[in-house]
C-alpha positions as CSV (number, residue, x, y, z in Angstrom):
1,X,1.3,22.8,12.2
2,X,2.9,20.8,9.5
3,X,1.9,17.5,8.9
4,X,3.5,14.9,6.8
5,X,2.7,14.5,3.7
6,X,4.2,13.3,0.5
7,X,4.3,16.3,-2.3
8,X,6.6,16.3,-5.1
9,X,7.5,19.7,-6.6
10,X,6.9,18.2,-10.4
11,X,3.0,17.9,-9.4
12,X,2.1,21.6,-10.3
13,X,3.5,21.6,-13.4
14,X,2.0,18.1,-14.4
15,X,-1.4,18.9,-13.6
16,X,-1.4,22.3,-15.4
17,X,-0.1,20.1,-18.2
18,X,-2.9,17.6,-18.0
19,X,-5.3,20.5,-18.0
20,X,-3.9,22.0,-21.3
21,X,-4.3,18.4,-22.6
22,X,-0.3,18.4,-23.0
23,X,-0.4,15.4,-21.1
24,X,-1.1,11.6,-21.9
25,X,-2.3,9.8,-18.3
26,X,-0.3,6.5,-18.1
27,X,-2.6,3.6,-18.0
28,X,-2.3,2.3,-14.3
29,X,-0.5,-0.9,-13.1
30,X,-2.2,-2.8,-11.0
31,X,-0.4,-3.3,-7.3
32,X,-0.9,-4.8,-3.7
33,X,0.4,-4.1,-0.4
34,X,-0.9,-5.3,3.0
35,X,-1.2,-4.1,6.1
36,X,0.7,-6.7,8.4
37,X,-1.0,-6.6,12.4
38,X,0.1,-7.8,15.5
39,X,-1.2,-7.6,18.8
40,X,1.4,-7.7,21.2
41,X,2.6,-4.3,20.9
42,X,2.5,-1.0,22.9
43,X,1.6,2.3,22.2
44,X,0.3,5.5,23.4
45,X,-2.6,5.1,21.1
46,X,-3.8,1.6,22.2
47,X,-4.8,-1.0,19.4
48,X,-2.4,-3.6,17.3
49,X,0.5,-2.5,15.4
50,X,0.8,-2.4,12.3
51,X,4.3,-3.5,10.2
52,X,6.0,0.0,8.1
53,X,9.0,0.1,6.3
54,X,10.5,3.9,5.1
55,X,11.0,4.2,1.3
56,X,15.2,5.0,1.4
57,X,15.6,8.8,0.4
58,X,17.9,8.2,-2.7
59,X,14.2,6.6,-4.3
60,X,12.9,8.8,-7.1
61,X,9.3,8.3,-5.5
62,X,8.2,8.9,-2.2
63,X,11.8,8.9,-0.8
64,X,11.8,8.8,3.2
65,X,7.8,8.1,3.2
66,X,6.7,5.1,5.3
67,X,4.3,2.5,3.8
68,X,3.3,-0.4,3.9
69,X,5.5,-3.8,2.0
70,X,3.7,-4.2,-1.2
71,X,4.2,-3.8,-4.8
72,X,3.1,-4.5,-8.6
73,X,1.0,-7.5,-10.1
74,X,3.7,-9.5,-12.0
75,X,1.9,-11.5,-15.0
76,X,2.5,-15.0,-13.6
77,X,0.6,-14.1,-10.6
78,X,-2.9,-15.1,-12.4
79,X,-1.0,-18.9,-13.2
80,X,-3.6,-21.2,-13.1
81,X,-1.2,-23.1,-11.0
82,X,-1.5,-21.7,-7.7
83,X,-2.7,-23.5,-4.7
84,X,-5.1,-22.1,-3.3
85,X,-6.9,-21.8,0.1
86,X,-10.0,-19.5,0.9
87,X,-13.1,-17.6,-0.5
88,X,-13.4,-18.7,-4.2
89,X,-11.9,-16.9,-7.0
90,X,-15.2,-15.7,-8.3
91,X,-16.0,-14.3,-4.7
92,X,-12.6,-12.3,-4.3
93,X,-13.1,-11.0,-8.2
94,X,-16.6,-9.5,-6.5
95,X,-14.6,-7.9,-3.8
96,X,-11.9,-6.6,-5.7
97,X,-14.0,-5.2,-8.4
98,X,-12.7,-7.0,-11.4
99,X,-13.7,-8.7,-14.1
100,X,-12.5,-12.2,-13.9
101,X,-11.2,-14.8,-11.2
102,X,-7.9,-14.7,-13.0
103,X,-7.6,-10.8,-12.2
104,X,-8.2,-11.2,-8.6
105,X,-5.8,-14.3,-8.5
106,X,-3.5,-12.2,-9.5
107,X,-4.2,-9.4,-7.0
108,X,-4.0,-11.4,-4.0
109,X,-1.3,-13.6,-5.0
110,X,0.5,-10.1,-5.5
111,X,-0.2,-8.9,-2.1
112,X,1.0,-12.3,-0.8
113,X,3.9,-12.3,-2.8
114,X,5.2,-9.0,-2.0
115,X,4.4,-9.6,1.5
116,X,7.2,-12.2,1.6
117,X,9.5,-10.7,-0.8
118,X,9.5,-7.2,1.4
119,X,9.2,-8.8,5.2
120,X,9.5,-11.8,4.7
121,X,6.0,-13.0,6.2
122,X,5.0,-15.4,4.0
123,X,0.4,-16.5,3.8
124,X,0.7,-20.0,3.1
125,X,0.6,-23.8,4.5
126,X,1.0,-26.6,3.9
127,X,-2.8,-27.8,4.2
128,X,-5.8,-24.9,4.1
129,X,-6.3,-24.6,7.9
130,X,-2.6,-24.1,8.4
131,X,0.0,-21.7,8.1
132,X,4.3,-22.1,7.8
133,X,5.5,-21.0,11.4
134,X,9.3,-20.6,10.0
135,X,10.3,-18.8,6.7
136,X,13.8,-18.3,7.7
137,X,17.1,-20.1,6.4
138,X,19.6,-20.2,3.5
139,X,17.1,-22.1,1.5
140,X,13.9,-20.0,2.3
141,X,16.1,-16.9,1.3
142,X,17.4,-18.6,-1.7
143,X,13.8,-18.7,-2.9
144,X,12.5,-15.3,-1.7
145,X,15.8,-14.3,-3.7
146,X,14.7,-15.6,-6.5
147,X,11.0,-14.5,-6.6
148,X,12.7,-10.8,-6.5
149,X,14.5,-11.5,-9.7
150,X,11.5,-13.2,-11.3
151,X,13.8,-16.2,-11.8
152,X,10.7,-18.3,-10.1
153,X,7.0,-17.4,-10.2
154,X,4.8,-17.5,-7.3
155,X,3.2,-20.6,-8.2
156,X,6.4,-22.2,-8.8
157,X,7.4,-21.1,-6.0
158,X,4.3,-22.5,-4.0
159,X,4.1,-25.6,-5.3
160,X,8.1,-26.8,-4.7
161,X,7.3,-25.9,-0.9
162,X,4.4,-27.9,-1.3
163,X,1.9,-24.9,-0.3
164,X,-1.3,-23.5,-0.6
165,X,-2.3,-19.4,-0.6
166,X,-4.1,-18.7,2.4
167,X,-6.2,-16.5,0.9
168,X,-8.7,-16.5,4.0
169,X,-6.2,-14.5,5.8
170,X,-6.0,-11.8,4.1
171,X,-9.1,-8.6,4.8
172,X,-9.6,-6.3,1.5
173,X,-9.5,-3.3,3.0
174,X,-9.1,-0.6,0.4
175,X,-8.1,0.9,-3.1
176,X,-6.6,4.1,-4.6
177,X,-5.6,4.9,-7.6
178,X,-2.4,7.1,-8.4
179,X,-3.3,10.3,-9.7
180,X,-3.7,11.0,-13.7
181,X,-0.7,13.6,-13.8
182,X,1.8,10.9,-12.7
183,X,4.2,9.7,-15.1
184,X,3.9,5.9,-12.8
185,X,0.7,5.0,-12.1
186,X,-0.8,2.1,-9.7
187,X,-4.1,0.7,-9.1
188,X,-3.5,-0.2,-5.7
189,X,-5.8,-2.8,-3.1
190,X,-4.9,-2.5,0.6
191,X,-5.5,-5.9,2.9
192,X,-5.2,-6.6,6.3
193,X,-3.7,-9.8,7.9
194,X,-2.2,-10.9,11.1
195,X,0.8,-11.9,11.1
196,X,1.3,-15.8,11.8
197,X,2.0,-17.4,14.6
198,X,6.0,-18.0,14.9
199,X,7.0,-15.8,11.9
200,X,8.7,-12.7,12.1
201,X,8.9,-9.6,10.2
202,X,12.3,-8.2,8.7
203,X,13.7,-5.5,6.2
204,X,14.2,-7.6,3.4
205,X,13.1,-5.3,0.8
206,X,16.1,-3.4,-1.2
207,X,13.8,0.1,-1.4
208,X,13.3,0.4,2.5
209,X,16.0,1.8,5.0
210,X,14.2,0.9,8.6
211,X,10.8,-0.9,9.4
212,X,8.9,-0.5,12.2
213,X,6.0,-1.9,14.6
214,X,3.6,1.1,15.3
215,X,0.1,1.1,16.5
216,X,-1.7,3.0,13.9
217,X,-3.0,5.8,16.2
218,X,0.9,7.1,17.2
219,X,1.7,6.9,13.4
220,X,-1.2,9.1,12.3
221,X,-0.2,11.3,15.4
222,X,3.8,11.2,14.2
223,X,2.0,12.4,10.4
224,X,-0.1,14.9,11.8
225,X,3.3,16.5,13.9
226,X,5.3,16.6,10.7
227,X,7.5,14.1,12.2
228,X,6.5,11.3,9.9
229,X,6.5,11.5,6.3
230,X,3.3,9.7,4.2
231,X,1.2,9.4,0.8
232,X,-2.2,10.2,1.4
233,X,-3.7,6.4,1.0
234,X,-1.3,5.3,3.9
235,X,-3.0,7.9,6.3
236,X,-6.2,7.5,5.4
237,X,-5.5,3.7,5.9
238,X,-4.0,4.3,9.5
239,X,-7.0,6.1,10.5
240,X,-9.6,3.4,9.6
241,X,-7.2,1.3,11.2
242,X,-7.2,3.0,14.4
243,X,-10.6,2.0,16.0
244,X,-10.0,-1.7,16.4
245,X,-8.4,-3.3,19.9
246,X,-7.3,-5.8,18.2
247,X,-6.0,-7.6,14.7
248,X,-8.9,-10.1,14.7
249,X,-11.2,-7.1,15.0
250,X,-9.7,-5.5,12.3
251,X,-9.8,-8.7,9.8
252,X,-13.8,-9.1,10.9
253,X,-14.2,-5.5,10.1
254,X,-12.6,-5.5,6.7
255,X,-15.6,-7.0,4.9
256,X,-17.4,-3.8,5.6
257,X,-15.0,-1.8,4.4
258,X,-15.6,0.4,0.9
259,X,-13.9,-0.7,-2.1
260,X,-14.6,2.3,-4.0
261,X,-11.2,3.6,-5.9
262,X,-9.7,6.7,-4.6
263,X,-8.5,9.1,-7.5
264,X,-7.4,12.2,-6.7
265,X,-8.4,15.3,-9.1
266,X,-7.4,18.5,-9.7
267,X,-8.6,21.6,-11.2
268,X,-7.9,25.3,-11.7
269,X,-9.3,27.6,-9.4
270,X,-8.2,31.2,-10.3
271,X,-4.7,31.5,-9.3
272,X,-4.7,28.5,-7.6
273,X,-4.4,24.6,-8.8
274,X,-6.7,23.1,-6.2
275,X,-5.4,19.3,-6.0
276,X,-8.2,16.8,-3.8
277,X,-9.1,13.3,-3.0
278,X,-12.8,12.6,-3.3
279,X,-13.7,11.9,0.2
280,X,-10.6,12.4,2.0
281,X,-10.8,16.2,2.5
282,X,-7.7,16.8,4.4
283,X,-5.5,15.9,2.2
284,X,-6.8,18.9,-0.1
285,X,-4.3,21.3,-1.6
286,X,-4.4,24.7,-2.8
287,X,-1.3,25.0,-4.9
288,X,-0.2,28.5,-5.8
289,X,0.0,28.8,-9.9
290,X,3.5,30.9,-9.8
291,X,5.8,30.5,-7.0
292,X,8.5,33.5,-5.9
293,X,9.6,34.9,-8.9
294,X,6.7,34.0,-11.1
295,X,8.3,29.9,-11.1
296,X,5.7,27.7,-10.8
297,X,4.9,26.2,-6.4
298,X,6.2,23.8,-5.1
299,X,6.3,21.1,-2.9
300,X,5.1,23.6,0.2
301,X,1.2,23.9,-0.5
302,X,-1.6,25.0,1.5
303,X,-3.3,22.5,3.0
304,X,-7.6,23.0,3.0
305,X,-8.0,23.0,6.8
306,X,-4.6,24.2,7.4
307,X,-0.5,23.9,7.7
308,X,2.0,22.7,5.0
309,X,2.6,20.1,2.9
């Protein structure tokens, strides 16, 4: 059967490009997003939900695919300004796999950041063992406004609240890279958190159509039918996610989790451009060289163990 997942038509061409070296790879940007969990949910597959919001289908990439809010490290993000709450700079640069405390400042402030920008769930308080219960209101909007625009960095931002990062909250959980034949790249991190007592998720990003609460077994299901549309690193993410009973469960588990990057590669195989995530087998594609008519395939590919893409 035909699952769900995300293929653009432009990828065979790309990659047959990068293998005649008429291709340049774009130097990846570096990105967070964050897997939001509550517990109070219902499901036919059991476990917390976790928050989604669909990508609207008028966007260039990964139109109607459902992800998770996040987005790209902006440059203020490693401001030395920051309050900040948690494991230690130098601990998180361990866990993240960068070089300096300043990167992975900047990599979890991102994944906070974006959090509130795109649901507005903000990881902050006013003292290191709490957390804001109420983000909403002309003035709380006024700010998240502004944080969209880059009119007001994060730490700017933190600081006229009168707030610290709650970095403690936040589970790395995992890290793929976009693949070398895409003209935008990301270096992505995936954390988990709960979401806070007394705040509420909403849409409040402009690139999302609908946001949902899901337990992570019934999305992987809705992929798996075809009736949900994904990237690969938000499957793969639903299914390590789908083992845990509950959110704290998940947080306690994320320290074991492997940071490794995911980077998909591709090579030719006789007719075929065989397209695969290193450890993630499903998600393998054998993409015909020539489509009907001798143009080159397209977004419908063989799948390694089966069905459509």
């Amino acid at each position: 059967m035909s699952n769900g997942q995300w293929y653009p038509p432009e990828w065979p061409g790309r990659i047959r490009a990068l293998a005649a070296g008429e291709l340049t790879a774009a130097v990846p940007r570096r990105a967070a997003t964050v897997m939001l969990l509550r517990d109070d949910a219902t499901g036919t597959a059991g476990g917390p939900a976790v928050h989604m919001l669909r990508r609207r289908t008028s966007m260039a990439f990964a139109g109607g695919a459902y992800a998770y809010p996040g987005g790209g490290v902006d440059p203020r993000d490693d401001d030395r300004l920051v309050g900040w709450a948690g494991p230690a700079l130098e601990t998180w640069a361990r866990r993240l796999g960068v070089g300096t405390p300043a990167e992975a400042q900047a990599v979890v402030c991102a994944a906070v950041r974006e959090t509130y920008e795109e649901a507005g769930v903000l990881l902050a308080g006013p003292t290191p063992d709490t957390v804001v219960t109420d983000t909403t209101g002309e003035d709380w909007e006024a700010d998240r406004a502004a944080l969209v625009a880059r009119e007001l960095s994060f730490a700017a931002f933190l600081d006229r609240r009168g707030l610290v990062l709650r970095s403690d909250l936040l589970g790395a959980w995992a890290r793929w890279i976009t693949p070398e034949f895409e003209p935008r790249r990301y270096d992505t991190w995936f954390f988990v958190a709960a979401l806070p007592t007394g705040q509420r998720t909403r849409n409040a990003s402009t690139e999302a159509d609908r946001t949902v609460w899901i337990t992570p077994g019934d999305a992987a299901d809705g992929y798996d039918r075809g009736e949900l549309l994904m990237m690969p690193p938000t499957v793969a993410t639903l299914r390590t996610l789908r083992p845990y009973a509950t959110a704290a469960r998940a947080l306690e588990a994320a320290a074991d989790q492997d940071l490794t990057p995911v980077l998909a590669q591709a090579r030719l195989d006789g007719d075929e451009l065989v397209l695969s995530w290193p450890g993630h087998e499903e998600f393998t594609k054998h993409v015909p060289t020539a489509g009907p008519g001798g143009t080159p395939g397209g977004r419908k590919a063989n799948d390694k163990e089966g069905g459509a893409a």
